[in-house]
C-alpha positions in Angstrom: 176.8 -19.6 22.0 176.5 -22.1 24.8 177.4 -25.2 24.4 174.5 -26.8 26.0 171.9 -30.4 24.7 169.5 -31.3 26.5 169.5 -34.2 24.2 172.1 -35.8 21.4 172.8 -38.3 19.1 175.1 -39.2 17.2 173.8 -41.0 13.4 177.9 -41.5 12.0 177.8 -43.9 9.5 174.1 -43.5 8.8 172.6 -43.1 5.3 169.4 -41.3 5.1 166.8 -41.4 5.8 168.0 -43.0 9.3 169.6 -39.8 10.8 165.9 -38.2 10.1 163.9 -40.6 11.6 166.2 -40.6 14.6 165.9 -36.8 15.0 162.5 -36.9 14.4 161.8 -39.5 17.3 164.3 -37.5 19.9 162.2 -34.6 19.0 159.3 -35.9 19.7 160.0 -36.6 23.9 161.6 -33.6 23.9 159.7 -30.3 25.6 160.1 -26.5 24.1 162.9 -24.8 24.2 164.8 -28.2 24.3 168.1 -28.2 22.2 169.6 -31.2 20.3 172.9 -32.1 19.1 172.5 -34.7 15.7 176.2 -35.5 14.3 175.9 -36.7 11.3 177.9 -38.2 8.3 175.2 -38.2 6.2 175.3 -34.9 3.8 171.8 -34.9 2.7 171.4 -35.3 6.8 172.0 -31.3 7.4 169.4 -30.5 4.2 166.3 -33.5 5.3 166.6 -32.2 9.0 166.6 -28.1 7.8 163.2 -28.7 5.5 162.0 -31.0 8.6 162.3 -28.5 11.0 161.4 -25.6 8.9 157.7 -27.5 7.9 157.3 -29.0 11.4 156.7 -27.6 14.7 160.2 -27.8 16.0 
């Protein structure tokens, strides 16, 4: 797998729903086939951004 953003960010210390919204806003300027790196700290981070992306056009 290549190692590869076109885009990251980087929500440590974050709670929800911060790390979302940030995502969501990156995702939003970025074009198709775009890839983005989120680190987060927040746990419920990995689930909120899964069902996000999985309801959502990204």
């Amino acid at each position: 797998m290549s190692s590869h953003f076109d885009t990251e960010i980087d929500t440590s210390g974050l709670n929800c729903p911060l790390p979302l919204l940030k995502a969501k806003k990156a995702l939003s300027t970025m074009q198709a086939g775009q890839r983005l790196r989120l680190i987060a700290t927040d746990r419920a981070a990995f689930i909120d951004i899964l069902v996000y992306c999985e309801i959502s056009v990204h």
